[in-house]
C-alpha positions as CSV (number, residue, x, y, z in Angstrom):
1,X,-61.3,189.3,149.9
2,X,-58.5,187.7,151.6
3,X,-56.9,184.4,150.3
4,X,-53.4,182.8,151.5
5,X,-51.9,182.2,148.4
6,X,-49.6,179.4,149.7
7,X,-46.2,178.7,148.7
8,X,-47.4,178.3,145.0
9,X,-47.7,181.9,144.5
10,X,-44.8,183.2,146.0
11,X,-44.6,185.5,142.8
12,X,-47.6,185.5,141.7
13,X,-49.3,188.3,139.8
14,X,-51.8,188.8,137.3
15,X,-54.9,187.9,136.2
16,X,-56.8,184.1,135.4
17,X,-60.2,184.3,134.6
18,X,-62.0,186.8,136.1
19,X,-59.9,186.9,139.5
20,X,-56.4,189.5,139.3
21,X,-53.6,188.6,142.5
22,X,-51.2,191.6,143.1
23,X,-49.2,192.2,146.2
24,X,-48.6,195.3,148.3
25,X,-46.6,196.1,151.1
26,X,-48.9,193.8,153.4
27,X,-48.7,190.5,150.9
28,X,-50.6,189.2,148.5
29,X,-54.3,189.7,147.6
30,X,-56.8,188.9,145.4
31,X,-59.7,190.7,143.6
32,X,-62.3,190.6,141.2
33,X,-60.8,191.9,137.5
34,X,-61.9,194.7,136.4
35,X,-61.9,196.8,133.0
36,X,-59.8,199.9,133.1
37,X,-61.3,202.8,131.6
38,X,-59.9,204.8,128.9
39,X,-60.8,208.4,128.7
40,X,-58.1,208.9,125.7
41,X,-56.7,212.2,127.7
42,X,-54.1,214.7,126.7
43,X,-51.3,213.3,128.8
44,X,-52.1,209.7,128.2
45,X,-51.9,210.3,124.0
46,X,-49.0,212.2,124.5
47,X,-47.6,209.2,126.6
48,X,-48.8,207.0,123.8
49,X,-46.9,209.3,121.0
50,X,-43.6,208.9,123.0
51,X,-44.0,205.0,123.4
52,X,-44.9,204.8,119.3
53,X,-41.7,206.9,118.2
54,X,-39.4,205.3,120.4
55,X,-40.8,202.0,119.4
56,X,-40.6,203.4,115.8
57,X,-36.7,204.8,116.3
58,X,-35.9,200.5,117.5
59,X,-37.6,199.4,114.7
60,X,-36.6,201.9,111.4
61,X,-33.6,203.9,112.7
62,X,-31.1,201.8,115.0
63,X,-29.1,199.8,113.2
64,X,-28.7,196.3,114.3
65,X,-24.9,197.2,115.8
66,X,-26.6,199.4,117.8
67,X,-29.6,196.9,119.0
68,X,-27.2,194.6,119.8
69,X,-25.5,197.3,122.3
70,X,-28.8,197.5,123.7
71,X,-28.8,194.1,124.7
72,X,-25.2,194.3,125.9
73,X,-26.4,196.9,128.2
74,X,-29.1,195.5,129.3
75,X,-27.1,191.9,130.2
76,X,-25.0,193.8,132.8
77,X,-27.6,195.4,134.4
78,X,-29.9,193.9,137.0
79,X,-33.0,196.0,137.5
80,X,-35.3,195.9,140.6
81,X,-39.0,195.2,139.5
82,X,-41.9,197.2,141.3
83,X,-42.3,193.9,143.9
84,X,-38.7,194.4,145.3
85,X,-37.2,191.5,143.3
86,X,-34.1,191.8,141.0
87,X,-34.4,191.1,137.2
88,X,-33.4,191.7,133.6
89,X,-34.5,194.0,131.1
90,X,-34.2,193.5,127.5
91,X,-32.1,195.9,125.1
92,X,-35.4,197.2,123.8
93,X,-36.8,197.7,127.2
94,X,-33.9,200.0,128.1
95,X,-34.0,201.9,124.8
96,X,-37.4,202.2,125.4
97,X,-37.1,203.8,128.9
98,X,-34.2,206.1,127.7
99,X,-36.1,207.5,124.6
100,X,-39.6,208.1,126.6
101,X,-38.1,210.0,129.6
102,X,-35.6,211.6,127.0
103,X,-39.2,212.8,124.9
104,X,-40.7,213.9,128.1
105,X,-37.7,216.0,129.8
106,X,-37.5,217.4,125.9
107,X,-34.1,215.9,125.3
108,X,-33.0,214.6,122.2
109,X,-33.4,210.8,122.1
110,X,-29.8,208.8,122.3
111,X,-29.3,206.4,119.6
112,X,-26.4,204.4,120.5
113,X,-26.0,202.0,123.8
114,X,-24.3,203.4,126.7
115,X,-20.8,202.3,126.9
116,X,-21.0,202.4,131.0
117,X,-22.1,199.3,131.8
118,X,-24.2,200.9,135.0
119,X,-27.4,202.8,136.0
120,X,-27.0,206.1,136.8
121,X,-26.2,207.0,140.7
122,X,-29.7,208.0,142.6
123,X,-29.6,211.3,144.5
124,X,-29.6,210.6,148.1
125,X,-30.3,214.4,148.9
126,X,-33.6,214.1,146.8
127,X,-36.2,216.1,149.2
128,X,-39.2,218.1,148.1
129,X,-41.5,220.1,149.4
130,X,-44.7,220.6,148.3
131,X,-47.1,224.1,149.2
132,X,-50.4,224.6,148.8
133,X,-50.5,228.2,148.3
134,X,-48.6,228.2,144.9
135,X,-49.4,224.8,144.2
136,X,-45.6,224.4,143.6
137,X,-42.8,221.7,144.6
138,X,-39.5,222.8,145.6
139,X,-37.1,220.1,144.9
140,X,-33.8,220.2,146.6
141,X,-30.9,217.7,144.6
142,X,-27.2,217.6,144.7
143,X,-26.1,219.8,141.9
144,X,-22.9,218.3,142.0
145,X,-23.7,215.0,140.6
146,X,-23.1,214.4,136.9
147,X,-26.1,214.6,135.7
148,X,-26.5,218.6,136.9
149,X,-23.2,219.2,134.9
150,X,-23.5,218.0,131.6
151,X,-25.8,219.7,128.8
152,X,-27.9,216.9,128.4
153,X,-28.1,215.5,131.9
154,X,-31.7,216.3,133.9
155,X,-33.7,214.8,136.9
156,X,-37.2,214.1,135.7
157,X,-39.8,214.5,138.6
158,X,-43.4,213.0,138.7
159,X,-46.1,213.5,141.4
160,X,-48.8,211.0,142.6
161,X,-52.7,212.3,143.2
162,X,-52.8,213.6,146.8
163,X,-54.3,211.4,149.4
164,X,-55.0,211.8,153.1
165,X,-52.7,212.7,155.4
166,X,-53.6,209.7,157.2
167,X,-52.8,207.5,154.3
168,X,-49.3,205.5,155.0
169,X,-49.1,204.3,150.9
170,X,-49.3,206.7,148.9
171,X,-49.0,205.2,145.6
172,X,-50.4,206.5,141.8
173,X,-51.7,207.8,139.6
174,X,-48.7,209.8,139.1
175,X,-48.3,212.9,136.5
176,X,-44.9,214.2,135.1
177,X,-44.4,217.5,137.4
178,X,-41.6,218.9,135.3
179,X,-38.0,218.6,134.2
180,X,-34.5,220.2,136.0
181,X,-31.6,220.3,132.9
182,X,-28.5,219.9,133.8
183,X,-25.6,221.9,131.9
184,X,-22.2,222.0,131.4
185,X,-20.2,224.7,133.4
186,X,-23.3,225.9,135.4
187,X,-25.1,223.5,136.9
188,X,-28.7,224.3,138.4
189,X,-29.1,225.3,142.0
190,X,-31.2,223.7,144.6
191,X,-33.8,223.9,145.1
192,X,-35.4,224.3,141.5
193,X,-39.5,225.4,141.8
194,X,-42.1,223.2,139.5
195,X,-45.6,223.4,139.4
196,X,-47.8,220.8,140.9
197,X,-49.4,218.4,138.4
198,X,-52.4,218.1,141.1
199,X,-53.9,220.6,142.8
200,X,-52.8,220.2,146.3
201,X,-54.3,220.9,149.8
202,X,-52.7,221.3,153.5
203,X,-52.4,218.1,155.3
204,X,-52.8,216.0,152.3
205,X,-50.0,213.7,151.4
206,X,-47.8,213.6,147.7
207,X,-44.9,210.7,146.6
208,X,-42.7,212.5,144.5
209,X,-40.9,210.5,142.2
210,X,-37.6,211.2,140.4
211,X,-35.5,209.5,137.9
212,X,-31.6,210.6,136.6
213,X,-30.9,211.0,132.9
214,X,-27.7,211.1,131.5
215,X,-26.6,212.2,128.4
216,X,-25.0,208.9,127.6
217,X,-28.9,207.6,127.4
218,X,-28.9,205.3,130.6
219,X,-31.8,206.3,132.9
220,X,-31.4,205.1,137.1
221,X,-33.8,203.3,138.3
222,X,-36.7,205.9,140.2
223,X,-36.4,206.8,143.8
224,X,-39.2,208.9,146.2
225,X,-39.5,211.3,148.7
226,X,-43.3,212.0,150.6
227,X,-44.2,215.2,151.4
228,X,-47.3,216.8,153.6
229,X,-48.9,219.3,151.8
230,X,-47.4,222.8,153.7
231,X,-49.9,226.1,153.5
């Protein structure tokens, strides 16, 4: 179903009724709303236990100095949302992406705001490559940013369901591939080896998404690479 939207809906998204309007890379479109299913699976509880302690840590552990630096950090920052457009997070949102990446890459959660007012540098030599026969992902970095040189620094990589290798968007659903730990002294080397979260096929087509931790707490905003499925 195709509908032009207008200028009304600009930025638009969301669901009235029973009709939900989204946007991808070609526009805006429209489509019947449906009911997600819930199948209550490993990951997704273990997603849900990370979201209900770091909710829990805001709540019964910071102190309100420390919510309050939250929300400092989170006025200097301006955050790109998922349709392209810049924004602001709250304090809690921040905290919250810090301690659930921190719980996944099996890092200690960070209490206290970051004092640097920034998001952590991307890695513009972020490449993988993804092989069917081991069903592994070699992901090449730059060992000599500072996350890979502080004990408590890490690149945390997710990969999306494969598609066709005639698919241009990729897109979800994605799984958390693994975890590269940076340390202090002896940084990792490139490329690190993780296993594929999907299995994978020749020809088909993976996004491969990575975000920077540092052990200050501040998490960068995720960037991608796309890889073709090697033999």
């Amino acid at each position: 179903m195709k509908l032009n939207m207008g200028v009304i809906a600009t930025g638009a998204s969301g669901s009235i009724g029973g009709l939900t309007v989204s946007r991808n890379r070609y526009g805006f479109y429209a489509r019947a709303r449906t009911t997600p299913v819930n199948p209550n699976t490993g990951r997704q509880m273990a997603a849900r236990a990370r979201f209900a302690a770091a909710a829990n840590l805001w709540s019964a552990s910071l102190t309100q100095a420390y919510r309050d630096g939250w929300q400092t950090y989170a006025d200097a920052i301006v955050w790109k949302g998922s349709l392209g457009l810049d924004c602001k997070l709250t304090g809690f949102a921040h905290f919250l992406r810090s301690c659930t990446s921190r719980l996944c890459a099996g890092l200690f959660p960070v209490l206290p705001a970051p004092v640097l007012l920034t998001l952590p540098e991307s890695d513009p030599y972020f490449e993988t490559t993804v092989d069917e026969a081991g069903q592994e992902i070699s992901v090449a970095f730059d060992n000599a940013l500072g996350w890979a040189n502080e004990t408590g620094g890490a690149m945390l990589i997710s990969m999306s369901s494969p598609k066709g290798e005639g698919r241009d968007y990729i897109g979800g659903p994605f799984r958390t591939a693994g975890v590269i730990l940076g340390v202090t002294g002896t940084p990792p080397t490139s490329p690190e080896v993780i296993d594929c979260p999907f299995p994978v096929a020749e020809d088909q087509k993976v996004d491969c998404i990575a975000s920077i931790l540092r052990v200050d707490g501040r998490v960068s905003q995720p960037f991608q690479f796309t890889s073709s499925v090697t033999a």
